[in-house]
C-alpha positions in Angstrom: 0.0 0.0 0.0 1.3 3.3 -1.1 2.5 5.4 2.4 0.9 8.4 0.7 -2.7 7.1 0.6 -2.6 7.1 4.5 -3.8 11.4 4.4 -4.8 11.5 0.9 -7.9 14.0 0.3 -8.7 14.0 -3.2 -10.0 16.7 -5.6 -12.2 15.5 -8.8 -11.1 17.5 -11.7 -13.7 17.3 -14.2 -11.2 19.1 -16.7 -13.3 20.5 -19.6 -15.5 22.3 -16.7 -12.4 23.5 -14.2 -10.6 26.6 -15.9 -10.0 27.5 -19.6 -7.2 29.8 -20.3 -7.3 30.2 -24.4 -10.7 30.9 -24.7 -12.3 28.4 -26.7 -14.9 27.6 -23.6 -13.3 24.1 -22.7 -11.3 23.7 -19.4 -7.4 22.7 -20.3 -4.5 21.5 -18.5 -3.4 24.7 -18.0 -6.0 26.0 -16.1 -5.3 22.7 -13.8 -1.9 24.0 -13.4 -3.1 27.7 -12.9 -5.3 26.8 -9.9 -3.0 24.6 -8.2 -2.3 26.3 -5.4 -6.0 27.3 -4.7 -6.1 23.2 -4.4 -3.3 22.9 -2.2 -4.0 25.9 -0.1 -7.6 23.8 0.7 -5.4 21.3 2.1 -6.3 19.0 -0.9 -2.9 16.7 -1.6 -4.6 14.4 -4.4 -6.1 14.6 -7.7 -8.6 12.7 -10.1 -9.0 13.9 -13.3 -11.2 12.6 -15.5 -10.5 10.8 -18.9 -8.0 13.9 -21.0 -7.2 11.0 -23.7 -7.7 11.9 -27.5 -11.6 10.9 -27.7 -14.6 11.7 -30.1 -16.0 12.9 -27.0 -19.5 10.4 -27.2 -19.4 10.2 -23.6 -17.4 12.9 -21.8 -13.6 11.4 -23.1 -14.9 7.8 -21.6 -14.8 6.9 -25.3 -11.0 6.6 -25.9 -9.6 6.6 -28.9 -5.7 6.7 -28.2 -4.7 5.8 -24.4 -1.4 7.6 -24.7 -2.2 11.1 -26.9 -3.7 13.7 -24.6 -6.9 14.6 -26.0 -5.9 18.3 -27.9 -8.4 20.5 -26.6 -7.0 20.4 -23.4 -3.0 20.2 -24.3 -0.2 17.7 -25.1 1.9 15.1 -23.5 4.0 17.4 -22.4 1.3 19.9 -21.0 -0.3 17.0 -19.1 3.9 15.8 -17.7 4.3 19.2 -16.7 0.8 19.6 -14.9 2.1 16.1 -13.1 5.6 18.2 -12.5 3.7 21.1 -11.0 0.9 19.2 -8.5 4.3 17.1 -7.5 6.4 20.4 -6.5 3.3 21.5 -4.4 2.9 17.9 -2.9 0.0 16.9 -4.5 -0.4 13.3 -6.5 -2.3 13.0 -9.6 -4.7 10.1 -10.8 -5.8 10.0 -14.0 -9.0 8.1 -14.9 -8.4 4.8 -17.0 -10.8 2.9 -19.4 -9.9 -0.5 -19.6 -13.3 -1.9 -20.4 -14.0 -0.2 -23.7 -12.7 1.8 -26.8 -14.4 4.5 -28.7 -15.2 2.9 -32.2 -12.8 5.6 -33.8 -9.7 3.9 -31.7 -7.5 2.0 -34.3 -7.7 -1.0 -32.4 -11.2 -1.1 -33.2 -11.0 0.2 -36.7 -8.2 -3.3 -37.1 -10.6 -5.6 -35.5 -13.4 -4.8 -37.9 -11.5 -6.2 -41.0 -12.8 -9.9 -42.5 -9.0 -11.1 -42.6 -7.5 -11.9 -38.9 -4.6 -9.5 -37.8 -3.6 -8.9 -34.4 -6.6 -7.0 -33.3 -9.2 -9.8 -34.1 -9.3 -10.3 -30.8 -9.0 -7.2 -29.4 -12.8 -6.8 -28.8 -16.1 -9.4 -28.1 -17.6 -10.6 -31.1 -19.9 -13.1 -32.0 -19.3 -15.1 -35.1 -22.6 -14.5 -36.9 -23.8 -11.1 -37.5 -27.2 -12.7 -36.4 -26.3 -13.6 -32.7 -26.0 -11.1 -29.6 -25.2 -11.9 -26.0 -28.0 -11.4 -23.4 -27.8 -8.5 -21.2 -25.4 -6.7 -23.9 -25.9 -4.1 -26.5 -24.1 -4.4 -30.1 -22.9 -3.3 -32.7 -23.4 -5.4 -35.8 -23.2 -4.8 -39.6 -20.6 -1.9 -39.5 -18.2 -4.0 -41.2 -16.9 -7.0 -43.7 -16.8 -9.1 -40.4 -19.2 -11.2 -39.7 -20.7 -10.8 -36.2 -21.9 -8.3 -33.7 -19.8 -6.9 -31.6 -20.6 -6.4 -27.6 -20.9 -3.0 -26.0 -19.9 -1.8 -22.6 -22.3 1.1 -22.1 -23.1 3.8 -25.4 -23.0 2.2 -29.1 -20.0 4.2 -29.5 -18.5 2.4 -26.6 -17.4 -1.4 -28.0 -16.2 -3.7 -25.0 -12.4 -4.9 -25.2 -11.4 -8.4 -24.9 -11.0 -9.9 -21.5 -12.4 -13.3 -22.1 -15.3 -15.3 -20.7 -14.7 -17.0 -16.8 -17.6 -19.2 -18.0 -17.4 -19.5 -21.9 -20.2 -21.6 -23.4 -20.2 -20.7 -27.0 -17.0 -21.0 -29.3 -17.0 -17.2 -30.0 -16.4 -17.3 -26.2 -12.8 -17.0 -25.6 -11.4 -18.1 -22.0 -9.3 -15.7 -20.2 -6.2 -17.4 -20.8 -6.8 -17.4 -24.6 -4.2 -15.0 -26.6 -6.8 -12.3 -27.4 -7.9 -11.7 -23.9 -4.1 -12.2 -22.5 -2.7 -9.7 -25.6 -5.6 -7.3 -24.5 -4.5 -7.0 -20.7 -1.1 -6.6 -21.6 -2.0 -3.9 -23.8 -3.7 -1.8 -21.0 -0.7 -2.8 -18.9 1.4 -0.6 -21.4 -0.6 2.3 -21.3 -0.6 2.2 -17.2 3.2 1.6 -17.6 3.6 4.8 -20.3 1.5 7.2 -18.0 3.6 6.0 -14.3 6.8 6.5 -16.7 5.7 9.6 -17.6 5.1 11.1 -13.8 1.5 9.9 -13.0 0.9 8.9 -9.4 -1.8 5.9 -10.3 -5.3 5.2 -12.1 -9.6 5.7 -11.0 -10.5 2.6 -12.7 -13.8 3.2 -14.7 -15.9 0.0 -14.4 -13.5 -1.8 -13.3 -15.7 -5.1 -12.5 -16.7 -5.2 -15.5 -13.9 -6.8 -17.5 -14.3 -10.6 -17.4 -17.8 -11.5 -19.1 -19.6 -14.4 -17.3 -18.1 -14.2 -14.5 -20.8 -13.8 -11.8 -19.0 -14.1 -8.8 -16.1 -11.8 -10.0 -13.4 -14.7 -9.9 -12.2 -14.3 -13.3 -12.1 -10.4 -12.9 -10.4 -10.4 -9.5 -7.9 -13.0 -10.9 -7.0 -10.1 -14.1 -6.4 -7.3 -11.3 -4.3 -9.2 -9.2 -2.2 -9.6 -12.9 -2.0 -5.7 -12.7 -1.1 -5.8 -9.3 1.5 -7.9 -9.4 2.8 -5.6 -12.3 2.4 -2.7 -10.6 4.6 -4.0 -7.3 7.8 -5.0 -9.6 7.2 -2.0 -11.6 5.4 1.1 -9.7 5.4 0.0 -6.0 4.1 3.3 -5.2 0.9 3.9 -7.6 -2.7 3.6 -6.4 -5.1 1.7 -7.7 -8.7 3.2 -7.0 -11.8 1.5 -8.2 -15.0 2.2 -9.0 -16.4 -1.4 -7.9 -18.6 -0.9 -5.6 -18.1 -4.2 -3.9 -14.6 -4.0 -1.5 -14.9 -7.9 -1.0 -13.8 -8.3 -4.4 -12.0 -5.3 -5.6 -9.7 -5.4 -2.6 -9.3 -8.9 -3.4 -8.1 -8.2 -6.5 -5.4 -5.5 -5.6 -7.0 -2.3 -5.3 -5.8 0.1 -2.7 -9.5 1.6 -2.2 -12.9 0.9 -3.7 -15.4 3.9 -4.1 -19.3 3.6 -2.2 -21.1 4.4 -5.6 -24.7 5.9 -5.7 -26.0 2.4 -7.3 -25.7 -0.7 -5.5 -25.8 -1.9 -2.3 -23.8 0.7 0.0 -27.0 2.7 0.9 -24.9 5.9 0.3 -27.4 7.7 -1.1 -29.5 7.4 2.2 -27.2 10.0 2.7 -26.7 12.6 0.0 -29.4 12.0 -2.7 -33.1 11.2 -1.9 -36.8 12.5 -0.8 -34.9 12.5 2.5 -31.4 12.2 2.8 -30.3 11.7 6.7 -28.5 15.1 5.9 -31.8 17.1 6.1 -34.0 19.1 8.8 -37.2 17.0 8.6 -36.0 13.7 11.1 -37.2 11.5 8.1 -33.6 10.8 7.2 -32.3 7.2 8.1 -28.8 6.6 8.0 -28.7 3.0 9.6 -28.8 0.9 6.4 -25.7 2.5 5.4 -23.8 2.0 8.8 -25.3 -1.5 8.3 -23.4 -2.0 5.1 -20.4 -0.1 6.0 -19.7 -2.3 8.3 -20.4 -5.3 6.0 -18.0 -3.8 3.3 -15.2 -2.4 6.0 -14.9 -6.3 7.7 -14.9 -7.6 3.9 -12.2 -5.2 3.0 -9.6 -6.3 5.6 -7.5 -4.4 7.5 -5.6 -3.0 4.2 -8.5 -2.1 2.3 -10.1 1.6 2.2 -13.4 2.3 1.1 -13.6 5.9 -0.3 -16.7 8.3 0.2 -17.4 11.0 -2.2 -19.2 14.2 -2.1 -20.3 13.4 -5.3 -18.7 12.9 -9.1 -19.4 13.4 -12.8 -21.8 10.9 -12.8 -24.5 12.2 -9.9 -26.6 14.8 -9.3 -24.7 17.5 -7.3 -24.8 17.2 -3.7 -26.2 20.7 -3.4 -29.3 19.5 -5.1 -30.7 17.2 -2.2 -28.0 18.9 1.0 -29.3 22.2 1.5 -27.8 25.0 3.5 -26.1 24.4 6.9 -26.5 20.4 6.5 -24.0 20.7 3.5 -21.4 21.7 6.5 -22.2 18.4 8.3 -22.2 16.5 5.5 -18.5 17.5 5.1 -17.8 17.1 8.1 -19.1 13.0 7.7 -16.9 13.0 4.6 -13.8 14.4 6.4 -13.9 12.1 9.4 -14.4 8.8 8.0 -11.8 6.2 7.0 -10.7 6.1 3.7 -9.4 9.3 1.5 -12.6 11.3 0.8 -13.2 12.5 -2.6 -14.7 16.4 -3.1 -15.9 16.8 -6.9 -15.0 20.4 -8.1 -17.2 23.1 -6.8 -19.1 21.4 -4.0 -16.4 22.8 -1.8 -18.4 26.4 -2.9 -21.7 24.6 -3.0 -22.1 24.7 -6.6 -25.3 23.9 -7.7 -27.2 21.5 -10.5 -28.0 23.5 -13.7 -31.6 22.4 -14.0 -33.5 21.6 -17.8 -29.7 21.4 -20.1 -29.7 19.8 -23.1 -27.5 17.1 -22.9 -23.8 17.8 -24.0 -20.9 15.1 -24.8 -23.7 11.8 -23.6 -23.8 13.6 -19.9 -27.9 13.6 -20.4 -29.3 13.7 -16.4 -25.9 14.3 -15.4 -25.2 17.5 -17.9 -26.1 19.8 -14.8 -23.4 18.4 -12.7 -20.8 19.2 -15.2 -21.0 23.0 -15.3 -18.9 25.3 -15.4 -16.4 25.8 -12.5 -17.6 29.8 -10.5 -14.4 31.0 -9.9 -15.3 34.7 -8.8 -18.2 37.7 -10.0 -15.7 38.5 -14.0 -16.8 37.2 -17.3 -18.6 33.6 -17.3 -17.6 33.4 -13.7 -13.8 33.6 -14.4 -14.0 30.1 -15.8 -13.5 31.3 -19.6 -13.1 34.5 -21.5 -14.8 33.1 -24.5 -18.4 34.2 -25.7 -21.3 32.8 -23.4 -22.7 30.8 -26.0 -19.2 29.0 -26.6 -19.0 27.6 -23.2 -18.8 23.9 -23.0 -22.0 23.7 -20.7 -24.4 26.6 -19.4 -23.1 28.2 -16.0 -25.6 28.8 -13.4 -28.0 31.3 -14.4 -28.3 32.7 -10.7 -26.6 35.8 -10.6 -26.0 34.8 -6.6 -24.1 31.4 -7.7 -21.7 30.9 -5.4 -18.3 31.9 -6.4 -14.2 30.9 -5.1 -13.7 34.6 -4.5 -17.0 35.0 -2.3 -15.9 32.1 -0.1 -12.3 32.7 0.5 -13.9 36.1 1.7 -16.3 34.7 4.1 -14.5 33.7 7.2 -17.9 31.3 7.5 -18.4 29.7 4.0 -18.7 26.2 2.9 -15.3 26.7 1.4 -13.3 27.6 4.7 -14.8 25.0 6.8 -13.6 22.2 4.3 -10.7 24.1 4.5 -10.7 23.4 8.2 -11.9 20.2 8.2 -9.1 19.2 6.1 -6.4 21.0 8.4 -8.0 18.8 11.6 -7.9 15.3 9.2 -4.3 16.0 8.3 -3.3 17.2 12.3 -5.0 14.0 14.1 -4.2 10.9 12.7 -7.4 9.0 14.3 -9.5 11.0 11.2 -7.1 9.5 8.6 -7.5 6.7 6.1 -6.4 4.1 8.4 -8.2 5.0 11.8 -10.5 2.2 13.1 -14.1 3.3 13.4 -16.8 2.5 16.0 -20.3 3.5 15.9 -22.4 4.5 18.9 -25.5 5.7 17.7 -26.5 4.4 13.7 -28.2 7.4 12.5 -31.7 6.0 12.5 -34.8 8.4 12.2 -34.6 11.2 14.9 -31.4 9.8 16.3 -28.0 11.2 15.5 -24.9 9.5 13.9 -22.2 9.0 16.6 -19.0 7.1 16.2 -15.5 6.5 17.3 -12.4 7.0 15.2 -9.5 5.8 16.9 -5.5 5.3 15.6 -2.4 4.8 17.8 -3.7 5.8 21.2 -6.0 8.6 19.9 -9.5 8.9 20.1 -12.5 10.8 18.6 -15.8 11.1 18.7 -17.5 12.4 16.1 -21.5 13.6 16.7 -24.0 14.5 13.5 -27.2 15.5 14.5 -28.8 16.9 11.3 -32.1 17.3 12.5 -33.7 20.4 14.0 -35.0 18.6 17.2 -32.1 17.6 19.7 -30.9 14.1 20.5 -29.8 12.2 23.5 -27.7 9.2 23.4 -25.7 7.3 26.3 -22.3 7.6 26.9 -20.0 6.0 29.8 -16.9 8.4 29.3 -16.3 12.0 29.4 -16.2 14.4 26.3 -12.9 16.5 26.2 -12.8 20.4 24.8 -13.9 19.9 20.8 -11.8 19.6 18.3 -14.9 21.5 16.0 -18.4 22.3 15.9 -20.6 23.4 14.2 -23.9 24.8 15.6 -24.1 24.2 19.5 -21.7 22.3 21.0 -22.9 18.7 22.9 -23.8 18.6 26.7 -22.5 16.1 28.5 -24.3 15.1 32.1 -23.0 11.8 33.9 -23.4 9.2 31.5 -25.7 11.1 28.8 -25.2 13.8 26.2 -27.3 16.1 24.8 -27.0 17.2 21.3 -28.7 20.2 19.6 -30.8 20.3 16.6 -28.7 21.0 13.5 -25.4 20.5 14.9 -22.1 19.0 14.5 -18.9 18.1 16.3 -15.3 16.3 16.8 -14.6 15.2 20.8 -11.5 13.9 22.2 -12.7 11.1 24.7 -10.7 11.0 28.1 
């Protein structure tokens, strides 16, 4: 396990959204590097930045069509070694987010693999051998070529699925993992991870990354391909993460990955949280938060003692947080994200409280999720400071709102969003019990009415942590004594002999003694 991931707090860099500096109303690498040490001066010391690879842009760059050519709009190669240059001088590590499951159909592997005469890159991608058969559960893509056969797809039709093999194959277009297509194909994204570590990148998000293997319902086949790469990135890269977006930490830890992100589909319950009628961050008492302790605890046991389950404020791919949080329970939701185990993830602009651009026309396949992509509200100039280009050139609408919250209003504001996080992150970074590695405990599961109480604990240190989002106060039992806080927000919480007393709305960090 990397030493670094032990205080890593990630920033999401949604990169055609963050900063554009020649005007053409698309974010670039140089804006990255412009704002660098607005990210560091948060505290932030990791970035995620989505797919910047050269891409027909069907679905947002998650349509590849060369792994190892930065995508132009945004810079070169050697833009995108000197942003990794920069964050590195400033102590902050960079991720970028790899595709291994599929190709964009303008990728020249693809282009190869739809020839009638075999060459290296038959293989490269599913296919059926008749035009006339599919595979249920998939889309395809069929009569696009001389071949004969329909080709599976991973997600869009522009989005064909690469080769990993079958952990079950029944039919003989089936190929088994150990076949040369599938083997050639994992070696192949091997290279790309190997050009980009070479190159100065800290480690890989893995998009869909239990996706790979096809029949393989149990995971087996797919957790046997990552341990491959894991075992290639110990002799190679003993130092790069591997983050995944899984969803299950029983098999992606397995596998080899460092951490394993709660996703707002699934099982994890995490949007009992963030992103429902009522989320248990709301006023109303309706919220329930004890199905997600529930599983938590499930996943944390399952994960082992070296696997880290990541929580995010949200990402590309969900409605902003601000949508469902509203006002002062945005602060305690932060204040969950910052105290938990794991390295918490903070998607551009939530740290301002950015929020989702309602009724856009989908742009690059966002659809539903266009209104999370928006442009980044950097201060009160010309589209917000995110572009000097016309309005009507911008990549995606800005918020309309002419009080959107802005960078330059919450630096000012002693009390904002923005300088809380910024607090939050100092405390994480000073007290090692609110690190990745701390143990947790929980006291109180966050059940309607009743707060969300729990211990965080690392190398003699001890925490408590108390969210009581509800306007009515709580109560719950406790046999030791509450030291000075840490932080609060709101009201502090009353002890009195073995009880405490929380108020409605209210937040707060304990030392136990």
């Amino acid at each position: 396990m990397p030493k670094w991931l032990d205080n890593a707090v990630f920033y999401e860099i949604y990169p055609q959204s963050f900063l554009d500096t020649n005007a053409d109303g698309i974010g670039d690498f140089q804006g990255i590097i412009q704002k660098l040490d607005y990210i560091r001066d948060l505290g932030f010391n990791a970035l995620w930045i989505n797919p910047c690879f050269l891409s027909p842009f069907g679905d947002a760059g998650y349509d590849v069509a060369d792994y190892c050519t930065a995508a132009p709009r945004y810079g070169t190669n050697e833009d995108l070694k000197r942003l990794f240059a920069q964050a590195h001088s400033r102590g902050i590590r960079v991720l970028l987010d790899l595709v291994p499951g599929h190709t964009s159909v303008e990728h020249p592997w693809f282009r190869e693999s739809m020839k009638a005469e075999q060459n290296p890159y038959t293989h490269r991608y599913v296919w059926t051998d008749s035009i006339w058969e599919s595979l249920e559960g998939y889309g395809c893509l069929r009569g696009i070529s001389p071949r004969d056969g329909s080709c599976l797809l991973n997600f869009f039709s522009c989005q064909p699925a690469l080769n990993y093999g079958f952990y079950q194959p029944e039919k003989p277009w089936q190929q088994s993992t150990e076949d040369e297509g599938p083997r050639a194909t994992l070696e192949a994204m091997m290279d790309v991870m190997r050009f980009w570590l070479t190159m100065g990148c800290d480690g890989f998000r893995v998009d869909m990354a239990g996706s790979l293997v096809k029949n393989d319902p149990e995971g087996l086949g797919t957790i046997a391909l990552w341990q491959k790469v894991r075992a290639f990135l110990d002799r190679e890269f003993p130092d790069a993460a591997l983050i995944s977006e899984w969803g299950e930490p029983d098999k992606s830890l397995r596998g080899g990955f460092h951490m394993d992100f709660l996703l707002h589909f699934g099982p994890s319950h995490y949007n009992d949280l963030f992103r429902c009628p009522d989320p248990f961050f709301s006023e109303g008492g309706k919220g329930d938060a004890s199905a997600f302790v529930a599983k938590y605890l499930e996943s944390r046991k399952a994960a082992g003692p070296d696997g880290l389950i990541c929580i995010p404020s949200g990402n590309h791919d969900m409605d902003r947080l601000a949508r469902w949080v509203k006002g002062d329970q945005q602060f305690l939701a932060f204040l969950f994200l910052m105290t938990m185990p794991g390295a918490p993830f903070v998607y551009y602009g939530d740290e301002i409280g950015m929020r989702h651009v309602e009724g856009l026309t989908s742009v690059e396949g966002g659809y539903a999720r266009t209104g999370a992509r928006s442009p980044m509200q950097w201060d009160n100039g010309v589209n917000a400071g995110f572009s000097a280009a016309p309005k009507e050139k911008l990549y995606i609408p800005q918020d309309p709102d002419p009080a959107r919250p802005t960078v330059k209003a919450g630096l000012a504001d002693a009390g904002s969003l923005l300088n809380q996080i910024k607090a939050l992150i100092a405390l994480r970074q000073k007290n090692p019990a609110l690190q990745s590695r701390g143990e947790i405990r929980f006291l109180v599961d966050g059940a309607p009415g009743q707060p969300l109480v729990y211990v965080r604990a690392f190398g003699g240190q001890r925490l408590l942590v108390i969210l009581n989002p509800c306007r009515e106060a709580a109560r719950f039992s406790l046999e030791e004594s509450l030291g000075q806080p840490l932080y609060t927000f709101g009201s502090p919480a009353v002890q009195a002999d073995a009880s405490v007393s929380v108020p409605g709305v209210s937040g707060g960090i304990y030392p136990l003694v």
